[in-house]
Residue, then its C-alpha position, 0 to 999 in steps of 0.5 A: x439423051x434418054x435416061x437409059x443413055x445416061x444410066x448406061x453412061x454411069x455404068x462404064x466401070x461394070x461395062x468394062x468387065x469385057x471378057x466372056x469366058x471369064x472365071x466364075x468369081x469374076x462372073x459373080x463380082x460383075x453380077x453383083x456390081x451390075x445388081x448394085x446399079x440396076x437397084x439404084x436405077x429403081x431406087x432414083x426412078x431412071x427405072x419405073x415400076x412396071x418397066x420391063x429389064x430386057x436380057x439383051x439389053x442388060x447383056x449389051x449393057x454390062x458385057x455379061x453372058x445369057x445365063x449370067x444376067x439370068x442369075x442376075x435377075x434371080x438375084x434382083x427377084x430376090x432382093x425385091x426390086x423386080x418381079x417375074x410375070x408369066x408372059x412378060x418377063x422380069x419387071x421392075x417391082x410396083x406396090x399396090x397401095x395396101x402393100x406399101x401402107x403394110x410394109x411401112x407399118x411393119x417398119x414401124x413397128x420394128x425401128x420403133x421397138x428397137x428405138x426403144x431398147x436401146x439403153x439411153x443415154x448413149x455415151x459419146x464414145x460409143x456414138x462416135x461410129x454413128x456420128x462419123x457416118x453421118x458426117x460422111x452423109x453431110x458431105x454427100x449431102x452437099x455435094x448433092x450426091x443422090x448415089x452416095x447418099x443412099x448407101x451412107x443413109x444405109x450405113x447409118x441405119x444400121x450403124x444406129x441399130x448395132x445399139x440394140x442388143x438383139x441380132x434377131x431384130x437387127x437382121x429384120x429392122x434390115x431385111x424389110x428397110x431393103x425391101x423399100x428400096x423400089x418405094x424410096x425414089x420419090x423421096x431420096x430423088x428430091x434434095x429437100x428430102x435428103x437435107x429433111x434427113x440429115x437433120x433427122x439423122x443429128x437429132x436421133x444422135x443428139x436424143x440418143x446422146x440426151x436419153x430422150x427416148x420418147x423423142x428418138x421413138x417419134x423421130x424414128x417413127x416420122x423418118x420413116x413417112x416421107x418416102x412412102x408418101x413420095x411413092x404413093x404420090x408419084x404412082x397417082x400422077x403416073x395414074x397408076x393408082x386413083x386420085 
């Protein structure tokens, strides 16, 4: 079974959505569930970068009409997993080396800022969100649930960065973590990486109980390396870039 079988076979709850002259509120819900699929598609590599996304068969795929899997790739374009090419049609994102370094650099510098306004030590009370999204992160960890591992992983984040009293960067330290999520397949794809992760994710909780800043700047600096790695690693063994 190729990998499009499988992606379409866990695609049954949006495959469901059948009715063609649907209103345009149910059209913009199957929108955005088929979005949400096809974003984890790239995120775990059953989508490659470059590979290309074919109306008709996003169309046969989740039961949507022509101009709605249109919208749907805007939307995609916009969320900057997938790009558009002149005489080729809508693909899936890839980063050139230099793009990737920029981006992880920019991350850096915005989580690594944040880390450091955050008023330290965070009382327990107040960590008690953050600690219960990452025991819901534990679980999936477990239960080796990739998918459900990554929204969770979202959640932290920005449940970490509500401690920093700043909408401004909160807004930026989320719109370019999104913009990574065709970087992350390498990484999040490898359960080494993931329990990697979780562990990361108790001892950022435990330096922000502690008021260990220096040790919450370094760890939200390091969390960040694995996934950019993994990416660069995996576009070299694709020969996509040189050795």
């Amino acid at each position: 079974m190729d990998r499009r079988t499988r992606a379409g076979t866990r695609a049954q709850p949006v495959d469901a959505v059948h009715s063609q002259d649907e209103a345009a509120g149910g059209g913009a819900d199957a929108m955005l569930a088929a979005a949400a699929i096809l974003e984890e598609d790239i995120v775990f590599g059953l989508l490659s970068p470059r590979e290309r996304l074919v109306e008709d068969d996003l169309m046969a795929r989740f039961g949507l009409k022509r101009h709605v899997v249109r919208q749907l790739l805007v939307a995609l374009e916009g969320m900057g997993v997938v790009e558009r090419k002149r005489n080729v049609g809508a693909v899936v994102r890839a980063f050139a080396p230099r793009e990737v370094m920029e981006l992880y650099a920019l991350r850096e510098v915005l989580e690594t800022h944040a880390a450091s306004l955050i008023a330290l030590p965070v009382p327990a009370a107040r960590l008690q969100a953050l600690v219960s999204v990452q025991q819901a992160h534990d679980a999936a960890v477990a239960a080796g649930d990739a998918r459900a591992v990554f929204r969770i992983n979202q959640r932290f984040h920005r449940e970490l960065f509500t401690l920093v009293d700043n909408t401004v960067l909160r807004q930026a330290i989320e719109e370019y973590a999104r913009r990574a999520h065709p970087i992350r397949f390498g990484s999040l794809a490898a359960a080494g990486y993931r329990e990697r992760a979780r562990q990361e994710h108790w001892a950022m909780i435990e330096a922000l109980r502690d008021g260990r800043r220096e040790a919450l700047i370094a760890l939200c600096r390091n969390h960040l390396l694995p996934s950019r790695d993994a990416y660069l690693a995996a576009e070299r063994e694709r020969g996509a870039l040189p050795a």
